[in-house]
ChimeraX commands (.cxc) that place a marker at each C-alpha (Angstrom):
marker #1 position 134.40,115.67,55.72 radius 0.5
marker #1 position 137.43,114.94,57.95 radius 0.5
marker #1 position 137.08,114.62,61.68 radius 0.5
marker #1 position 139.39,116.47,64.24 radius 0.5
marker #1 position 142.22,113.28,64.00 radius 0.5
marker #1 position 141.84,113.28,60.41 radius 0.5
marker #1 position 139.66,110.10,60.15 radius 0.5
marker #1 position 136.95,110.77,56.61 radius 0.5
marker #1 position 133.47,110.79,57.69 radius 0.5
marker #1 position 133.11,107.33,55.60 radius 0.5
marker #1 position 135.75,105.52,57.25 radius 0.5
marker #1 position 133.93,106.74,60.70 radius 0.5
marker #1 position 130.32,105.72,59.03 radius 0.5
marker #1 position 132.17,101.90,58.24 radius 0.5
marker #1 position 133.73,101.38,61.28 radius 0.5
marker #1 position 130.29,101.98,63.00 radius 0.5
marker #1 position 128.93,99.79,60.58 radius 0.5
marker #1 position 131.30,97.01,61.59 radius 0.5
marker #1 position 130.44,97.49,65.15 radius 0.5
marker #1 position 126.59,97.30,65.10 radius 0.5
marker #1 position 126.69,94.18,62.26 radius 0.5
marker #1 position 129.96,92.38,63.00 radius 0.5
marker #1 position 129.09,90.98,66.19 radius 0.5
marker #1 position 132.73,92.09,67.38 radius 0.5
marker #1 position 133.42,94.34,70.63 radius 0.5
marker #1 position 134.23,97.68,69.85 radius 0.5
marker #1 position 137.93,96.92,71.28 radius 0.5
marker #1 position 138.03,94.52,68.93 radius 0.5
marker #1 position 137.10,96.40,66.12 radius 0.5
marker #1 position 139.10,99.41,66.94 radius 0.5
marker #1 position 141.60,97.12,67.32 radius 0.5
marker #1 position 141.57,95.64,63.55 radius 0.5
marker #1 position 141.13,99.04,62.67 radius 0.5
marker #1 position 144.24,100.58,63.59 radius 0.5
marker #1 position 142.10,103.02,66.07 radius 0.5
marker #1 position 141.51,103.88,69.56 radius 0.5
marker #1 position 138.75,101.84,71.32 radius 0.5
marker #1 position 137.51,105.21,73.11 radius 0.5
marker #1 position 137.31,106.84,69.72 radius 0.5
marker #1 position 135.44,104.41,68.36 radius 0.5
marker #1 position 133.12,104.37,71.25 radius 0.5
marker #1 position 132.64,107.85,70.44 radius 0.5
marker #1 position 131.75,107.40,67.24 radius 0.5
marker #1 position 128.78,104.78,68.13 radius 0.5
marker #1 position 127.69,107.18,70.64 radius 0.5
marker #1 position 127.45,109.90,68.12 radius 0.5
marker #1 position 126.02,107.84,65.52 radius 0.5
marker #1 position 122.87,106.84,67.99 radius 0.5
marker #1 position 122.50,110.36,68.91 radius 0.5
marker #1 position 122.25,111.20,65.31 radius 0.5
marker #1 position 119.80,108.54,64.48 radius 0.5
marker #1 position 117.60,109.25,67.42 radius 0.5
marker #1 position 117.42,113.10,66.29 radius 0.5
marker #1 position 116.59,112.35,62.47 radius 0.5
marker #1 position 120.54,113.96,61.93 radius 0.5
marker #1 position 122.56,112.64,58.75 radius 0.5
marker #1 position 126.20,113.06,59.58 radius 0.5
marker #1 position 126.43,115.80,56.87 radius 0.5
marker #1 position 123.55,117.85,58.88 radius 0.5
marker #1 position 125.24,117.76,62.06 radius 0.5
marker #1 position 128.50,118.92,61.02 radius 0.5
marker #1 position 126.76,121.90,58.97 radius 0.5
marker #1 position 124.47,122.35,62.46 radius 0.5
marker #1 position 127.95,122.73,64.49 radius 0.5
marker #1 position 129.46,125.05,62.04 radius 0.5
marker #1 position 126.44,126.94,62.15 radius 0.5
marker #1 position 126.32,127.19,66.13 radius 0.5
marker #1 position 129.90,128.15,66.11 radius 0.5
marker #1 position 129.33,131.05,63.03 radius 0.5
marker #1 position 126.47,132.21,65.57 radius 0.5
marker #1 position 128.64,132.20,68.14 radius 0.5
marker #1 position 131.73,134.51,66.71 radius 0.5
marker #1 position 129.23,136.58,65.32 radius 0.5
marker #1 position 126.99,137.31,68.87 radius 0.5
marker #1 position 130.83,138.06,69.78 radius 0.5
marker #1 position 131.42,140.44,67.37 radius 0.5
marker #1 position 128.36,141.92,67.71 radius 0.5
marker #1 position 128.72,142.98,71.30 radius 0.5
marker #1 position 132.32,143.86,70.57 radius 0.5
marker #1 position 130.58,146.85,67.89 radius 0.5
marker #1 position 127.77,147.84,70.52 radius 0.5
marker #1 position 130.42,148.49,72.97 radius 0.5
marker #1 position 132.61,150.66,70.43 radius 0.5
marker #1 position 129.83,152.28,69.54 radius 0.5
marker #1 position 128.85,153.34,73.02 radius 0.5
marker #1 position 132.33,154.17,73.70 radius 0.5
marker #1 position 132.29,156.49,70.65 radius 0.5
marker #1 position 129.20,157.96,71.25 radius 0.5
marker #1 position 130.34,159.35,74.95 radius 0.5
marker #1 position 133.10,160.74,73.03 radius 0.5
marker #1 position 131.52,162.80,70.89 radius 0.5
marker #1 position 129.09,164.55,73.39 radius 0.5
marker link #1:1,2 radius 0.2
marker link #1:2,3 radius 0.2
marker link #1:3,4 radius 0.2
marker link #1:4,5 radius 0.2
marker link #1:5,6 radius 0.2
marker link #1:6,7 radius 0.2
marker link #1:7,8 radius 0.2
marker link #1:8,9 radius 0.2
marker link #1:9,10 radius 0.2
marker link #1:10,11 radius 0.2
marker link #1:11,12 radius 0.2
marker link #1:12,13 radius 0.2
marker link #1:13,14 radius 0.2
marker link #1:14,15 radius 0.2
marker link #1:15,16 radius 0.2
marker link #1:16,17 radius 0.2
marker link #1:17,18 radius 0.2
marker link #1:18,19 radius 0.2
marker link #1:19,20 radius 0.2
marker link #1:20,21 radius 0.2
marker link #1:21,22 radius 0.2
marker link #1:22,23 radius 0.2
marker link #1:23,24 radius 0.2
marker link #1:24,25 radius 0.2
marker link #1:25,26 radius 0.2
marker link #1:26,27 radius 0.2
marker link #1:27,28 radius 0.2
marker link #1:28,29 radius 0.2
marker link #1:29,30 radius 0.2
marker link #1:30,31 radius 0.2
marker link #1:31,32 radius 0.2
marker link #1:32,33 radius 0.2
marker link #1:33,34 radius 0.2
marker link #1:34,35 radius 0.2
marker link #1:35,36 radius 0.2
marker link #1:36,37 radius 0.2
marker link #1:37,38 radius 0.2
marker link #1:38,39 radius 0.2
marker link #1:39,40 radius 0.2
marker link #1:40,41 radius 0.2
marker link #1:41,42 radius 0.2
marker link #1:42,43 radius 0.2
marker link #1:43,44 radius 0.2
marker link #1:44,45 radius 0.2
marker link #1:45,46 radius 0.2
marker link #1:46,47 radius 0.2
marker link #1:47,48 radius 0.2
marker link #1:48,49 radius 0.2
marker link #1:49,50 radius 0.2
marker link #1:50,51 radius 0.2
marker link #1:51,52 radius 0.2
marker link #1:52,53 radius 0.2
marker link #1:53,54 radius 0.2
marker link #1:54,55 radius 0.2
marker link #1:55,56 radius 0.2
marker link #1:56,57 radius 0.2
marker link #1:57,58 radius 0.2
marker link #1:58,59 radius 0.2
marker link #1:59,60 radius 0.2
marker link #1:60,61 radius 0.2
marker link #1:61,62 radius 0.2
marker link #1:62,63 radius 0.2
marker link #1:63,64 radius 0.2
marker link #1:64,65 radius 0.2
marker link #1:65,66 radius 0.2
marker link #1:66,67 radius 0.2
marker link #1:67,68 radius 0.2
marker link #1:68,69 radius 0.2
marker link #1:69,70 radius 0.2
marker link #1:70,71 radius 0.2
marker link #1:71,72 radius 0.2
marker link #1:72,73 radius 0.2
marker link #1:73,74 radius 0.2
marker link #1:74,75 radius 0.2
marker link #1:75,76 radius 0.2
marker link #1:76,77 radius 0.2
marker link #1:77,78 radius 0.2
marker link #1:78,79 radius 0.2
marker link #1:79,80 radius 0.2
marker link #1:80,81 radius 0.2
marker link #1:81,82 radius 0.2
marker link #1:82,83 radius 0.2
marker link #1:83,84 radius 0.2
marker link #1:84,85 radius 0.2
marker link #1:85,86 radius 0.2
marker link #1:86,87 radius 0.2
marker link #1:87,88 radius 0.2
marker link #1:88,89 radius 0.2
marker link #1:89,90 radius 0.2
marker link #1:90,91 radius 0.2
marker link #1:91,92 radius 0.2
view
């Protein structure tokens, strides 16, 4: 899967990698990486959010797509309950 910027999920997964067992800063990293320190940052963040839930990186994109399909749907949803009040006063 690519990330927003483009970046595949296993370049993200190695650069973390490189972080936590290089010994390196994550400037310093990011830096020999071609890639934005705060990005980076980011990505270690994420990565120890996703540990501490029991999250692969694969489960917590599906888990986002899923909230935002809920989302557009609840939408929609409340879009056709208002139609179909509107329709209903309409035909009395």
């Amino acid at each position: 899967m690519v990330g927003r910027k483009g970046y595949p999920a296993e370049f993200r997964e190695e650069a973390v990698r490189l972080v936590r067992e290089s010994g390196k800063s994550i400037e310093s990293v990011a830096k020999d990486l071609g890639i934005g320190g705060e990005t980076l940052r980011r990505w270690v963040r994420r990565a120890e959010q996703d540990e501490a839930s029991g999250l692969t990186p694969s489960e917590r994109e599906e888990l986002l797509r899923l909230r935002r399909e809920v989302k557009i749907l609840r939408e929609e949803r409340e879009i056709l309950k208002k139609a179909a009040a509107f329709f209903a006063k309409e035909t009395k």
